[in-house]
C-alpha positions as CSV (number, residue, x, y, z in Angstrom):
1,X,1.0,15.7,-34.9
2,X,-2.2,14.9,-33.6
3,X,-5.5,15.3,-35.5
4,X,-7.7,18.2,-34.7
5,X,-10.8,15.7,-32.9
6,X,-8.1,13.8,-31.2
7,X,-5.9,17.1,-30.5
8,X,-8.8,18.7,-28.6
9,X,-9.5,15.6,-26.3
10,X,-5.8,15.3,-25.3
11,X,-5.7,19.0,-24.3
12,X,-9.8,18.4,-22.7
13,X,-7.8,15.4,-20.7
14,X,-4.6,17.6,-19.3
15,X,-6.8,20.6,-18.4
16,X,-8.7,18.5,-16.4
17,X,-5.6,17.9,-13.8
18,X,-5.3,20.2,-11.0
19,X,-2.9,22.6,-12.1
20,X,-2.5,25.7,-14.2
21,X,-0.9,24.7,-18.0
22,X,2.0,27.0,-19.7
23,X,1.3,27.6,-23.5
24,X,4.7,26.8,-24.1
25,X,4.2,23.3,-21.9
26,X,0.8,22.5,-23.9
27,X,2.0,23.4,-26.8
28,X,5.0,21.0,-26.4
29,X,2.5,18.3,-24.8
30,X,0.8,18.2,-27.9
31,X,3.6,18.9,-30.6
32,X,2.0,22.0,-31.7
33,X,2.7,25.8,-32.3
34,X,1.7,28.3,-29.8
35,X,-0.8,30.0,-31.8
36,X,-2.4,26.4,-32.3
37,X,-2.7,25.9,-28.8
38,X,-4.7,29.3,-28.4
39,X,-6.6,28.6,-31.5
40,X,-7.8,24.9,-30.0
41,X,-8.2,26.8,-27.1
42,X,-10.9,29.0,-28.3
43,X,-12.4,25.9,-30.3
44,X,-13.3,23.9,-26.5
45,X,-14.6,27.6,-25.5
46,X,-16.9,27.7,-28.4
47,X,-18.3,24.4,-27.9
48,X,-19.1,25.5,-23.8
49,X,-16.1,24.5,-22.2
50,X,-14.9,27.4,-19.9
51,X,-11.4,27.3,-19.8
52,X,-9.7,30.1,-17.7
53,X,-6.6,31.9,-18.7
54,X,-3.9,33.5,-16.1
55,X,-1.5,35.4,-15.9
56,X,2.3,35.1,-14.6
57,X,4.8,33.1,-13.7
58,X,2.2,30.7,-11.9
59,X,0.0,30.9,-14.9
60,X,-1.6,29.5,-17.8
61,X,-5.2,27.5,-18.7
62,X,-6.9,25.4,-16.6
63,X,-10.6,24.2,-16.7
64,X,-12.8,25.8,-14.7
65,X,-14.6,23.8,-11.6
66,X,-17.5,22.1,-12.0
67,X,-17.4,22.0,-15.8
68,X,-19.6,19.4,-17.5
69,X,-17.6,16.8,-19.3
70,X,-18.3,14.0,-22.1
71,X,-18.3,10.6,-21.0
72,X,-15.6,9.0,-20.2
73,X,-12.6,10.5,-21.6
74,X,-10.2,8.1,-21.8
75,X,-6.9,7.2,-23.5
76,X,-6.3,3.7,-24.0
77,X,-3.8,3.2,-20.8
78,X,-6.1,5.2,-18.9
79,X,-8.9,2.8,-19.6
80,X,-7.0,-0.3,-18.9
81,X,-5.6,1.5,-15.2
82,X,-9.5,1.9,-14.8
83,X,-10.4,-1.3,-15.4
84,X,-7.8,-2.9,-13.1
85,X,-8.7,-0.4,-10.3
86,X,-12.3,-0.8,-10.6
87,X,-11.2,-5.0,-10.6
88,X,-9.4,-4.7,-7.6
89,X,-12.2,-2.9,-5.2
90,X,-14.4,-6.0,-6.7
91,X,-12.1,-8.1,-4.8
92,X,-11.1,-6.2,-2.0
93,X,-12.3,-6.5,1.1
94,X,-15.2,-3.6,1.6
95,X,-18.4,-4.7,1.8
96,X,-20.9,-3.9,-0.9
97,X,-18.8,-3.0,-3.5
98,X,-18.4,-6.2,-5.8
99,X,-21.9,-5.9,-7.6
100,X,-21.4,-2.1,-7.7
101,X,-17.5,-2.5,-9.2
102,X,-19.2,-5.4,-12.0
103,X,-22.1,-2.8,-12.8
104,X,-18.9,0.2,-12.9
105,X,-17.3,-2.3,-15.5
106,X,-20.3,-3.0,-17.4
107,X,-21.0,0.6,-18.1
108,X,-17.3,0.9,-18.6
109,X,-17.5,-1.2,-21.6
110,X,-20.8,-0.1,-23.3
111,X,-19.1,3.6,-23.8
112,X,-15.9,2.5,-24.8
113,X,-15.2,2.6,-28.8
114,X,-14.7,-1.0,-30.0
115,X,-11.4,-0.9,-30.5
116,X,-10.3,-0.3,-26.8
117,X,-13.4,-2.4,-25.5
118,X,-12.1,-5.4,-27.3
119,X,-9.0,-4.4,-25.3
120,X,-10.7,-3.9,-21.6
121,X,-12.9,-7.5,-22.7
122,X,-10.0,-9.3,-22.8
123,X,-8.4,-7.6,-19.8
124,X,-11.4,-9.1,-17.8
125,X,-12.0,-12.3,-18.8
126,X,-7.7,-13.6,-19.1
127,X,-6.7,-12.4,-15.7
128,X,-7.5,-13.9,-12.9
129,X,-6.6,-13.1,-8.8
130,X,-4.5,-15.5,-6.9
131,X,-7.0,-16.0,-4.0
132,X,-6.0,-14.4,-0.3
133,X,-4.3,-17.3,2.5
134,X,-6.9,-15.8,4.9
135,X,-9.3,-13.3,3.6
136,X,-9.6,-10.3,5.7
137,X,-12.5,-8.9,7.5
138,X,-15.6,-7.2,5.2
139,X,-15.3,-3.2,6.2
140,X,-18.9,-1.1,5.2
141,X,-18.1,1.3,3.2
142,X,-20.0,4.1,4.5
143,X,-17.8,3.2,7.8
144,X,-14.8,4.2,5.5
145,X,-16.4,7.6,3.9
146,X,-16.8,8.4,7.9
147,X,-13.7,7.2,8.9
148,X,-11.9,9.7,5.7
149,X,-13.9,12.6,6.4
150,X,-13.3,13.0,9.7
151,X,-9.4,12.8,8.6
152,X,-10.6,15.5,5.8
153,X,-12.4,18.1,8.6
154,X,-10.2,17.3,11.3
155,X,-13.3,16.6,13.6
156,X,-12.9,14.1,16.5
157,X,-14.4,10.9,16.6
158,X,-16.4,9.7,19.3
159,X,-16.5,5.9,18.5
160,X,-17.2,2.1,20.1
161,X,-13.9,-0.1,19.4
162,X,-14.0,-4.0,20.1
163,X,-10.6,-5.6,20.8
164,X,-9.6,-8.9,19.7
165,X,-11.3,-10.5,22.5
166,X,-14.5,-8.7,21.9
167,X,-14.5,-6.2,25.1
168,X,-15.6,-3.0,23.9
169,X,-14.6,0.5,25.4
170,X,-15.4,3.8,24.7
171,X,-12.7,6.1,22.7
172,X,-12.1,10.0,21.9
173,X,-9.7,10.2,19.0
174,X,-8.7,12.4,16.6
175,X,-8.6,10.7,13.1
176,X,-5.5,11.5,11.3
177,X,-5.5,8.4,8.0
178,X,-7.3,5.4,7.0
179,X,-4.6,2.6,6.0
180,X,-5.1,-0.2,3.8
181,X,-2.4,-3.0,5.0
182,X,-2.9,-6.7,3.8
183,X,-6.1,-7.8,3.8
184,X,-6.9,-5.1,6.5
185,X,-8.4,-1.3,6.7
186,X,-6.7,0.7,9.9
187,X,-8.0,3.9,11.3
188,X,-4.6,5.8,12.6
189,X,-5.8,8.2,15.1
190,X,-4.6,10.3,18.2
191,X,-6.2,8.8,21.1
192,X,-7.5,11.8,23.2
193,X,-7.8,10.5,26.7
194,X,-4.6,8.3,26.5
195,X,-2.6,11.3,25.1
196,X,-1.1,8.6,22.3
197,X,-1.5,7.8,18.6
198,X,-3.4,4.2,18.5
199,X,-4.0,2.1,15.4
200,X,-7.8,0.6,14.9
201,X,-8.9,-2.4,13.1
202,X,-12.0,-0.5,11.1
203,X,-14.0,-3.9,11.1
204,X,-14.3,-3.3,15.0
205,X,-15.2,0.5,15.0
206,X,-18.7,1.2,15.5
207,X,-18.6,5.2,15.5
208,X,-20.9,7.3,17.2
209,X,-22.8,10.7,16.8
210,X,-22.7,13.7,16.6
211,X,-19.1,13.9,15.6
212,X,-17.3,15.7,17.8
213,X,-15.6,19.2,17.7
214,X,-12.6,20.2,15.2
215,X,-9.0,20.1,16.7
216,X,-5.9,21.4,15.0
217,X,-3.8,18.6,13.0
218,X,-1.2,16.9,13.7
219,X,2.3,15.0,11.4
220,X,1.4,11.8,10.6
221,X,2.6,9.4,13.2
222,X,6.9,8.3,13.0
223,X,6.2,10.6,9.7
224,X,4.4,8.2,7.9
225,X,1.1,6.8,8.7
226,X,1.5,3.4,6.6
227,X,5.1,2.4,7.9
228,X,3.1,3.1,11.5
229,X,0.9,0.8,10.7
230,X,2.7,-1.9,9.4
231,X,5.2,-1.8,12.1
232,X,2.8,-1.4,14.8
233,X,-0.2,-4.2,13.3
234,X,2.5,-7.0,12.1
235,X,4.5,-6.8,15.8
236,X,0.8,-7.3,17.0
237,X,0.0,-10.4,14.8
238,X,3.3,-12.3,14.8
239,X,2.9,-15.7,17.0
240,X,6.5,-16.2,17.2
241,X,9.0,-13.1,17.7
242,X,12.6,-12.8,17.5
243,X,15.8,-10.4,18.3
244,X,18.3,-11.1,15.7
245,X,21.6,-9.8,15.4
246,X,22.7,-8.8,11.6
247,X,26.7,-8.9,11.3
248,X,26.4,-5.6,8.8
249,X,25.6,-1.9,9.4
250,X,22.0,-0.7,9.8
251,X,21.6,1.1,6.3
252,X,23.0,-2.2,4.8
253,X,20.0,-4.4,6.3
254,X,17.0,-1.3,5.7
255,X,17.6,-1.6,2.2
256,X,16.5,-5.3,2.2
257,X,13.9,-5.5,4.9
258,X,10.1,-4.4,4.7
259,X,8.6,-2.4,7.6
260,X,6.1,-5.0,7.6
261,X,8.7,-7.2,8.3
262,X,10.8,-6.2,11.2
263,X,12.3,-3.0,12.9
264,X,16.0,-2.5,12.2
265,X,18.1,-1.2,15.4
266,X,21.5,0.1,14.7
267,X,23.8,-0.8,17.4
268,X,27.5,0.3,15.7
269,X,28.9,0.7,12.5
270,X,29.6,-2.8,11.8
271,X,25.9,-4.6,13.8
272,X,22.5,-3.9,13.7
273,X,19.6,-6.0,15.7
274,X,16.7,-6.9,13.7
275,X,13.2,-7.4,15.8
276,X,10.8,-9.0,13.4
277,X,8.6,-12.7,13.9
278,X,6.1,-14.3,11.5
279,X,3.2,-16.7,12.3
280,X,5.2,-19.9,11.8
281,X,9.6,-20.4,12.1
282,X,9.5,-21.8,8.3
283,X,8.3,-18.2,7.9
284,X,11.1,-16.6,9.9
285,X,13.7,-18.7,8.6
286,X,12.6,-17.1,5.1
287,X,13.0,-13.7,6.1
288,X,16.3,-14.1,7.8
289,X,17.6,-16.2,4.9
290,X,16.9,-13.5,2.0
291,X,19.0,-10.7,4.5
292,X,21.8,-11.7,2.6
293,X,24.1,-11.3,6.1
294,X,25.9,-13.0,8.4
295,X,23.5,-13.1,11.9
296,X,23.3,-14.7,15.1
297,X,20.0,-15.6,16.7
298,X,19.4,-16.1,20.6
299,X,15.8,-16.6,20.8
300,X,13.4,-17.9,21.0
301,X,14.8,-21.9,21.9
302,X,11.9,-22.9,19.1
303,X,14.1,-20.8,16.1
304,X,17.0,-21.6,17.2
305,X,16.5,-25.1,17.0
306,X,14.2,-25.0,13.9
307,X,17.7,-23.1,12.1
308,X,20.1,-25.8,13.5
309,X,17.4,-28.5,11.9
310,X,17.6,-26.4,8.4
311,X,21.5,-26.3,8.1
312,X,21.8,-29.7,8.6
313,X,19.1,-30.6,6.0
314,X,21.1,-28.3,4.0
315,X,24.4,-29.2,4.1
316,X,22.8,-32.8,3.6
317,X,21.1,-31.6,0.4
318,X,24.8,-30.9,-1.5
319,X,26.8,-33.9,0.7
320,X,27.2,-36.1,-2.2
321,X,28.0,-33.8,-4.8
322,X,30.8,-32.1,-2.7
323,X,34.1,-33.6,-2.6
324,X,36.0,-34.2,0.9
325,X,32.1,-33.8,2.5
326,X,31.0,-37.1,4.1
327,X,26.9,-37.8,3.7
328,X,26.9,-39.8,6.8
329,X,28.6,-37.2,9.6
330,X,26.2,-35.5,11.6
331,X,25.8,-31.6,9.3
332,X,27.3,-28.9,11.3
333,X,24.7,-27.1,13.5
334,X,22.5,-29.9,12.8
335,X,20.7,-31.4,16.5
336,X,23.3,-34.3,16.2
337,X,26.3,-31.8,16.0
338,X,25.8,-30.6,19.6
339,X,23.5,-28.2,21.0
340,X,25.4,-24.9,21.1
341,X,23.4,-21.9,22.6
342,X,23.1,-19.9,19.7
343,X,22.1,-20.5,16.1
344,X,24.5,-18.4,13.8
345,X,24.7,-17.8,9.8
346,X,28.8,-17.3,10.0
C-alpha cells in the first residue's frame, strides 16, 4: 500500500481524467479500504482541492474544472511519455516550435525530483532521431490552431490554396480534421462549391477572414479521416503506379498491406487486385515481395521488366549452392529467358 504523501498524488492524478471515479474503483486503484478513500478524500478538500461527489450509477468523484494544480504532477512513465512527446514536436515539422519544445524540456527538468531527472537527462542526451529522406514542408502553427478550431466550431473556411504548380484558387470548405501523414500536415475538408470532400496540403493554405458561418457536421470521410488521407495523398505522390493481381482472397492481402500503401480490390474469393506505386520500381518490388502471395503483374512495361531482372539476379544468387541448378543458363524470367507479357510470382 501506498504512503499517505504518495497516496494523495496518485488519487490528485486519476481525478484529474475526465470521468467520474467509483469508491469501490479508487479504492481498488489504490489498494485501499473504502473508508480510506473518503478519508483521503476529505484530506485534498482540506488542503483547497474541490473535489465533487455524485450520486448513481454514473457517479462518483471527480475534480472540479478549473482547479488549480501543483506543478507537474507526474509519475515516472508519465514523465518519460512527456519527454518523448515534447522531443518529437522539436523535430517535427511545424514551424516555431523547436526553441519552444527545448525551453518546455528545460523547465521540465528543473521541477522534476532528482531521481526521475537523472532519468529524463539521460533520455535526452542517449537517443538520437534517424534524420527524415526528404524533410517535409515547415507548417506555422498558428495556421494549425486555425485549421483545428474551425474543425472544433464547425465554421467554414474561406481560404487561398496553392497547388503543386503554384496556381492559386479560391475555396469554401467546411473543415472536418487536420492529419499528420509522413512528413506532411493535411486539412480534410468538405469542399463547398465542388459538393466533394478534398484533402489540403496545410503548407499551401493561406486562410482568410472573417471565418465563415457554422454548418452542421458531417462522418469523417470513407469513415476515417487518416486512411482518407493516406490513400488519397500517396496515390497523388507515387511516380510509378501499378494494378497487381494477388492470387489470395481480399481479407488475406488487407491484413498485410498499409493504406498508405495501396488500395485492396476484391474480385472473388480466391483474387484480389492490388492498386498501389512507389517513387522508384526497387520500391515497388519491396512491397509486392513482403505480400507473401502468389501475383501477376501487367503494368506498367518498366515493373515488369525491372521484376523479370530481379528473379534472374535471384535465382543466380542460390545457383551454385543448388544441386541439378546450372549457374550459366539464362534464370527463368530473367531478360535472357524470353520476354513473356507478364511478370508473375507463381
Amino acid at each position: 500500500m501506498l504512503e499517505t504523501s504518495a497516496r494523495l498524488l496518485r488519487l490528485l492524478t486519476l481525478l484529474q481524467s475526465p470521468r467520474a471515479w467509483p469508491g469501490t474503483e479508487l479504492a481498488e486503484r489504490l489498494d485501499v479500504s473504502g473508508r480510506t478513500v473518503r478519508n483521503d478524500i476529505e484530506r485534498l478538500r482540506t488542503l483547497g482541492y474541490p473535489v465533487d461527489a455524485t450520486r448513481g450509477s454514473t457517479g462518483g468523484y471527480r475534480l472540479a474544472a478549473g482547479s488549480a494544480m501543483p506543478p507537474l504532477l507526474l509519475e515516472d512513465d508519465e514523465a518519460v511519455a512527456v519527454t518523448l512527446a515534447v522531443r518529437t514536436v522539436a523535430e517535427s515539422s511545424m514551424a516555431g516550435t523547436e526553441e519552444t519544445s527545448l525551453r518546455a524540456l528545460a523547465k521540465l527538468e528543473q521541477v522534476l525530483p532528482a531521481r526521475l531527472r537523472r532519468r529524463v537527462r539521460a533520455l535526452q542526451e542517449y537517443t538520437a532521431p534517424v534524420p527524415a529522406d526528404r524533410p517535409g514542408p515547415r507548417v506555422d502553427t498558428d495556421l494549425l490552431m486555425t485549421l483545428t478550431a474551425a474543425c472544433r466550431d464547425h465554421e467554414r473556411l474561406r481560404l487561398d490554396y496553392r497547388d503543386h504548380a503554384g496556381a492559386s484558387t479560391r475555396r469554401l470548405v467546411e473543415p472536418q480534421r487536420v492529419v499528420n501523414w509522413g512528413r506532411r500536415w493535411y486539412l480534410v475538408a468538405w469542399d463547398v462549391d465542388r459538393e466533394d470532400w478534398r484533402t489540403f496540403r496545410a503548407d499551401r493554405i493561406t486562410p482568410r477572414t472573417p471565418a465563415g458561418p457554422r454548418f452542421a457536421p458531417r462522418g469523417d470521410p470513407e469513415g476515417d479521416a487518416a486512411a482518407y488521407v493516406a490513400g488519397k495523398v500517396s496515390a497523388a505522390a507515387w511516380r510509378h503506379h501499378a494494378r497487381v493481381t494477388v492470387h489470395a482472397p481480399a481479407p488475406t492481402v488487407l491484413e498485410r498491406v498499409n493504406p498508405a500503401v495501396g488500395v485492396v480490390e476484391a474480385v472473388d474469393g480466391r483474387t484480389c487486385v492490388l492498386v498501389t506505386g512507389a517513387d522508384s520500381l526497387e520500391s515497388l518490388a519491396v512491397h509486392l515481395s513482403v505480400l507473401g502471395c502468389d501475383f501477376t503483374v501487367t503494368e506498367p512495361p518498366e515493373l515488369v521488366a525491372y521484376l523479370r531482372e530481379l528473379a534472374g539476379r535471384y535465382a543466380r544468387s542460390t545457383a551454385t549452392s543448388t544441386p541439378g541448378v546450372d549457374a550459366a543458363a539464362p534464370a527463368a524470367g530473367s531478360p535472357d529467358a524470353g520476354s513473356s507479357p507478364a511478370a508473375s510470382s507463381r
